[in-house]
C-alpha positions as CSV (number, residue, x, y, z in Angstrom):
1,X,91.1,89.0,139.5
2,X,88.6,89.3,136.9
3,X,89.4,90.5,133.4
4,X,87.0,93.0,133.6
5,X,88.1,94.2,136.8
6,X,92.1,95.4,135.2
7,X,92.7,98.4,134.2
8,X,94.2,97.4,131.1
9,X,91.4,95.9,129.9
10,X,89.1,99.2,130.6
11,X,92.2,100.3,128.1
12,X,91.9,97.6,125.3
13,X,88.1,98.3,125.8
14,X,88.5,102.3,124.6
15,X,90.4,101.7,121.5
16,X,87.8,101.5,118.9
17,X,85.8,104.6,120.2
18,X,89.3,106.7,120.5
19,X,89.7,105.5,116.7
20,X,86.3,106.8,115.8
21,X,87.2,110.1,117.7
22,X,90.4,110.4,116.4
23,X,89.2,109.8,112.8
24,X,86.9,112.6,113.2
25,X,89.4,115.6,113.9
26,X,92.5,113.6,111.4
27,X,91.3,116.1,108.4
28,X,93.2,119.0,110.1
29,X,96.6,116.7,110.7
30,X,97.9,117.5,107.4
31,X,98.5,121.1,108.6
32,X,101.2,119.4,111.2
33,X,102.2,116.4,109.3
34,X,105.6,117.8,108.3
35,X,108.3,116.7,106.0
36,X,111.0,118.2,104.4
37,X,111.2,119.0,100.8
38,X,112.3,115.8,99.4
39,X,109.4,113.7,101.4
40,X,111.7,112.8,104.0
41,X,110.8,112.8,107.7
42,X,112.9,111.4,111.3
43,X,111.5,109.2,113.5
44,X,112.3,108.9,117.3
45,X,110.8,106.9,120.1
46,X,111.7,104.4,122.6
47,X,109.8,101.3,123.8
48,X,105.9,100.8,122.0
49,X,106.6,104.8,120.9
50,X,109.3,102.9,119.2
51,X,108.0,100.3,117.8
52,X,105.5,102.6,116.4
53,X,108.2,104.7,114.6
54,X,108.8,101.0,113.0
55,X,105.1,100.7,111.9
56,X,105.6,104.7,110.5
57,X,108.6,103.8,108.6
58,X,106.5,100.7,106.6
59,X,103.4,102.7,105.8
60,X,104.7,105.8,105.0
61,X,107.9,104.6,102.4
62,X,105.3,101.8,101.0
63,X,102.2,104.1,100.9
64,X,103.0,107.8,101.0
65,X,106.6,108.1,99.3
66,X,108.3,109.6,102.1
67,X,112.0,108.4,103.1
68,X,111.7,107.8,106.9
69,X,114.9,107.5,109.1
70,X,115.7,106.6,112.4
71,X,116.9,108.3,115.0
72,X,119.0,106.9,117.5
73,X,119.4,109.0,121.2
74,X,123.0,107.9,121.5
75,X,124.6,109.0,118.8
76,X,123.1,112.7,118.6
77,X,124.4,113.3,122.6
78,X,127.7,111.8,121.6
79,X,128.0,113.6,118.4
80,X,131.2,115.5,118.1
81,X,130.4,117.9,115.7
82,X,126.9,119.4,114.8
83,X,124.8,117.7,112.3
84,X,123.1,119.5,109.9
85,X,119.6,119.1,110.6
86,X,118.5,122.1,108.4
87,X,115.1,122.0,106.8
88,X,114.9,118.1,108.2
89,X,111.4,117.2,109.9
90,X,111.9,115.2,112.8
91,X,108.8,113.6,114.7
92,X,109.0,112.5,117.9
93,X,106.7,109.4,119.8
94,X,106.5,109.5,123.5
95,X,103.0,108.6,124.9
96,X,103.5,110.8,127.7
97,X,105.7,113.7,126.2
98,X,107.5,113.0,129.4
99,X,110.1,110.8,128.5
100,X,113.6,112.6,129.2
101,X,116.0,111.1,126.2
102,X,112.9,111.8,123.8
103,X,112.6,115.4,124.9
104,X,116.4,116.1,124.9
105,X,117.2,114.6,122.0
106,X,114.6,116.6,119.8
107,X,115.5,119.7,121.5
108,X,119.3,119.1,120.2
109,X,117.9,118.2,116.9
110,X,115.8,121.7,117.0
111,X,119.0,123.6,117.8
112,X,121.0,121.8,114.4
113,X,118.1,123.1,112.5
114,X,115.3,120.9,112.8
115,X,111.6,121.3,112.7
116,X,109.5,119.2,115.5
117,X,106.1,116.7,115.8
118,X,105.8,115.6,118.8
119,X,102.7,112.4,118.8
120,X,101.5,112.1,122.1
121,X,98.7,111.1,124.4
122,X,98.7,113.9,127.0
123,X,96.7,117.0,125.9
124,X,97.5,118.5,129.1
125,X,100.7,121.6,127.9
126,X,101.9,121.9,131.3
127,X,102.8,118.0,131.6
128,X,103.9,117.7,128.0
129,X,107.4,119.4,127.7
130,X,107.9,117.0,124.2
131,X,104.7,119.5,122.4
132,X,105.8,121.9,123.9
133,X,109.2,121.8,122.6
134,X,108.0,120.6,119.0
135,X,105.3,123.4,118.7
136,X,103.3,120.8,116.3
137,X,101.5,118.3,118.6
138,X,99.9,115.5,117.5
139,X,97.3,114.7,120.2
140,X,95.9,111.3,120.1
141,X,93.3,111.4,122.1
142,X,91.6,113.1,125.3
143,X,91.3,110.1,127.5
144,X,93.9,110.3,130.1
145,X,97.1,106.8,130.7
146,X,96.4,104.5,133.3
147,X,99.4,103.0,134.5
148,X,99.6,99.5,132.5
149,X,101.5,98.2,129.7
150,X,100.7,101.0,126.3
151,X,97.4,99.7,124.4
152,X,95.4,101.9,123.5
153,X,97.9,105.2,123.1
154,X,99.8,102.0,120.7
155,X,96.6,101.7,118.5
156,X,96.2,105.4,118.2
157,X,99.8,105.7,117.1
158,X,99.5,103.2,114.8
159,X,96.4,104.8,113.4
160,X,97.8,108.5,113.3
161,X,100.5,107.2,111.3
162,X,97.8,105.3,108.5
163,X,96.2,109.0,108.5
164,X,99.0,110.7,108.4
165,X,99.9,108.5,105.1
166,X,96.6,109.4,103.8
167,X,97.1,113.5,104.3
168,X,100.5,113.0,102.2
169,X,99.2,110.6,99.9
170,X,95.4,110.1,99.7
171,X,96.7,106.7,99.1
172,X,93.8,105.5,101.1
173,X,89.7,104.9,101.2
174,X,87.3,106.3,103.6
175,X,85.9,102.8,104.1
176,X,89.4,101.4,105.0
177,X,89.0,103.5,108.0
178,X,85.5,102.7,108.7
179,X,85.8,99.1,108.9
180,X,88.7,98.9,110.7
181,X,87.1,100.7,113.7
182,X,84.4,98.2,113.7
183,X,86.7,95.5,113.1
184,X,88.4,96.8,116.0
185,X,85.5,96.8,118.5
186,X,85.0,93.3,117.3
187,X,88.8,92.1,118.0
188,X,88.3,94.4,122.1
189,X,85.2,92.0,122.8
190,X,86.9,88.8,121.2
191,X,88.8,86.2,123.6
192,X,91.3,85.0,120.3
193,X,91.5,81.5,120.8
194,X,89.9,80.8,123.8
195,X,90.5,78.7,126.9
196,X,93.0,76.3,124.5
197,X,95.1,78.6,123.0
198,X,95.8,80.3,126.8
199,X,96.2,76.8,127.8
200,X,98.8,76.3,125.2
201,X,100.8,79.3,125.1
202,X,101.5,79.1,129.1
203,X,103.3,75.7,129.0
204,X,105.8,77.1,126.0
205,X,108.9,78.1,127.0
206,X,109.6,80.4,124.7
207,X,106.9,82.6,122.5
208,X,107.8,84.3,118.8
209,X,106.2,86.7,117.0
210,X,106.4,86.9,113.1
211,X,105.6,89.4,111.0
212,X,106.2,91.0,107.6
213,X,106.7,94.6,106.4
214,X,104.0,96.6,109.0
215,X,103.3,93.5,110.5
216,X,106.7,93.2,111.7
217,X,106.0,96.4,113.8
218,X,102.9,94.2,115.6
219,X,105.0,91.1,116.0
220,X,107.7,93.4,117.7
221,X,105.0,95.4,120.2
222,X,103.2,92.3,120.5
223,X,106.0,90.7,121.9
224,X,106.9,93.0,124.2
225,X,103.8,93.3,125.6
226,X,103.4,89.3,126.6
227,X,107.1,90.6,127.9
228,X,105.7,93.4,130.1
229,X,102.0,91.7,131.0
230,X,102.8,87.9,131.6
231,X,106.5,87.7,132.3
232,X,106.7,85.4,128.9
233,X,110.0,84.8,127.2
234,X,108.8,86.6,124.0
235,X,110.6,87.7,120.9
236,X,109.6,89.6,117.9
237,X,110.6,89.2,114.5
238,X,110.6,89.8,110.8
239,X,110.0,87.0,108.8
240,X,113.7,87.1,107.1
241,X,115.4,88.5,110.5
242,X,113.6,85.0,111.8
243,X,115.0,83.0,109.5
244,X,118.4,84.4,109.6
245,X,119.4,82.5,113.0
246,X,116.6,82.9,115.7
247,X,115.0,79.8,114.0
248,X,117.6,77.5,115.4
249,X,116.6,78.4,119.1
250,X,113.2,77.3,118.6
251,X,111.9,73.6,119.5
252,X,108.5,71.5,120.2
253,X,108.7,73.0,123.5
254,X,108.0,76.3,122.4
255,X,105.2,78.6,120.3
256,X,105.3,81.3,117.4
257,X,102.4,83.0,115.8
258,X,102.8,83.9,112.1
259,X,101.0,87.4,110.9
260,X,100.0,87.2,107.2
261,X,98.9,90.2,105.4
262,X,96.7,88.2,102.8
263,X,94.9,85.0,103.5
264,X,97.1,83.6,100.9
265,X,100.5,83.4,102.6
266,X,103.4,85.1,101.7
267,X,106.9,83.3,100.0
268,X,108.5,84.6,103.6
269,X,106.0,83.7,105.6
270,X,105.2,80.2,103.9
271,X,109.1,79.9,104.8
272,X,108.9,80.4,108.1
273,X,105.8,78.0,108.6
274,X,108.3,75.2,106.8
275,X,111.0,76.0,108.8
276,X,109.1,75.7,112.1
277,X,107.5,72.3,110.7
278,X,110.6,70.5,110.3
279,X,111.8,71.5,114.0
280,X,108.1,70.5,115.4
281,X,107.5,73.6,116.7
282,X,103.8,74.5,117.2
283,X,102.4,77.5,115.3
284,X,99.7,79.4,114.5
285,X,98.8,81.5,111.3
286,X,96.9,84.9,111.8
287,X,95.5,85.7,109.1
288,X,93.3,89.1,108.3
289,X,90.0,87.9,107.1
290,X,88.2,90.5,105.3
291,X,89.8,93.5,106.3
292,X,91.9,95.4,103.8
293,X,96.5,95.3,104.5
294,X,97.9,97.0,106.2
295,X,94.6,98.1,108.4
296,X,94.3,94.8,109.6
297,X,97.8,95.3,111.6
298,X,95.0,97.7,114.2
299,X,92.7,94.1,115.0
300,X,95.3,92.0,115.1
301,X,97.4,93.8,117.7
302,X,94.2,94.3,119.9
303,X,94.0,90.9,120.0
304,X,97.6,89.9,121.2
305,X,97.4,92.3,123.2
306,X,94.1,90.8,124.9
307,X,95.7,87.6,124.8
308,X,98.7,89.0,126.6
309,X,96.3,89.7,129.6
310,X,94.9,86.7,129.6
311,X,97.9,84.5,129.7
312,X,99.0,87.0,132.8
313,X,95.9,86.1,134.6
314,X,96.0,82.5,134.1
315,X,99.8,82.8,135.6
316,X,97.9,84.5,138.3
317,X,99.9,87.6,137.6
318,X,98.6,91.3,137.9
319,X,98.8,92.8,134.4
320,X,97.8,96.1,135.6
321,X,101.2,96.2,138.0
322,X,104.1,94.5,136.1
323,X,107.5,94.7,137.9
324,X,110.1,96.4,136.1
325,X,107.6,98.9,133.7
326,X,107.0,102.3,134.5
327,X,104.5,104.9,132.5
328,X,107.5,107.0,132.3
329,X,110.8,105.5,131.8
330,X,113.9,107.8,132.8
331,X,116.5,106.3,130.5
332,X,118.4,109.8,130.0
């Protein structure tokens, strides 16, 4: 199978122009960008939708002054006594507005008092009981999921949330925006790495991800999509959750990439790389080039994700079918 011939890459391949079009309708999101009135928002999500509230949490404490908590399903259904949700927004990431647990657990959160977002990537009502239940939908784009591991609906969250930062905040330039969708049409068309670093990553046992602050979000969704793609025993981190333990299960035999947020590298970071020296465990730095922090998250995660498909066709795996994912995951 050639690259060009999955669907995932026809996926990776839309992200900068869903960007651009996204971009162009984001002045009107700060009429649904709630939060309560002490800045302080709810995330939920599972899987990448997850992962993204992760990103959300980074950018918008860091950039945009808003306390953002997590939600976890569990304990709201198992909750024996209401909670007093009153006046609390709660925003909700399901790239389908399908996903049962997602929809349910918003809909209890409603009935303690809460007020809904749902961030989604099906503009279609009638197949979207998550904006349907929220009553504020953040649509991120028109172009309808294929049935592969989340790529571009994960950039568009990603980039809703930066936006979303700058309707609260204006904590942002125009030009961050710009560049980063050409940066990202540069990182679609890229092959990171090349033939070698495919080569390289398939004989490691095990493959880490590191990553600080919104970088840790990428390192996380990274990992799971080598996971999902190319059946690779792959683990995100943070760069202190790495060094607290995981460390120790790394060895020659194995691979990590290291995301800095300035060419420079970070005290964490420049820990990490010491840590994996003195075990001889191969690395490899990322680092963002030109691009302004935390934009340069968007580029970087294309190109793992890229390089996630390429290591699952090299394994002569199809990345467009992996066993065990399904667009919509019933875990309710």
């Amino acid at each position: 199978m050639r690259i060009e011939e999955t669907l995932t890459f026809g996926d990776i391949k839309e992200v900068p122009e869903l960007l651009e079009a996204f971009s162009a309708r984001a002045g009107a999101i700060g009429r649904t960008a709630l939060r309560s009135a002490d800045k302080t928002v709810y995330l939920v999500g599972r899987g990448s939708s997850g992962t993204a509230t992760l990103f959300a949490k980074y950018i918008w404490e860091t950039y945009a002054g808003t306390i953002t908590n997590f939600i976890h399903p569990h304990s709201i259904f198992e909750a024996k006594k209401p909670l007093n949700f009153k006046g609390q927004a709660v925003w909700a990431f399901s790239q389908s507005g399908r996903s049962q647990d997602i929809v349910a657990c918003l809909g209890r959160l409603m009935k303690w008092g809460a007020k809904g977002v749902a961030v989604t990537n099906e503009d279609d009502l009638k197949r979207n009981p998550l904006a349907r239940l929220a009553g504020r939908h953040i649509l991120l784009s028109h172009s309808k999921e294929v049935p592969v591991a989340a790529t571009k609906s994960f950039e568009l969250q990603l980039w809703a949330v930066l936006w979303t930062a700058q309707a609260w905040a204006r904590c942002f330039a125009a030009a961050d925006f710009k560049r980063t969708i050409a940066a990202a049409a540069a990182a679609a068309a890229e092959n990171y790495g090349g033939s070698e670093l495919v080569a390289r990553i398939k004989k490691a046992h095990m493959l880490g991800f590191v990553g600080r602050g919104p970088f840790n979000a990428v390192a996380e969704d990274s990992a799971l999509k080598f996971r999902e793609m190319a059946k690779a025993h792959a683990l995100g981190y943070s760069a202190a959750e790495f060094l607290h333990g995981p460390v120790g299960a790394y060895t020659p035999r194995d691979f990590v990439f290291l995301f800095s947020p300035a060419d420079k590298l970070p005290e964490d970071i420049l820990k990490v790389k010491k840590a994996l020296e003195e075990r001889g465990t191969p690395y490899r730095v990322i680092k963002p080039g030109t691009l302004k922090y935390p934009f340069s998250c968007i580029p970087t995660d294309i190109r793992m994700k890229k390089l996630a498909l390429r290591l699952a066709l090299a394994k002569g795996l199809n990345p467009d079918n992996p066993k065990g994912l399904n667009k919509v995951t019933q875990t309710f």
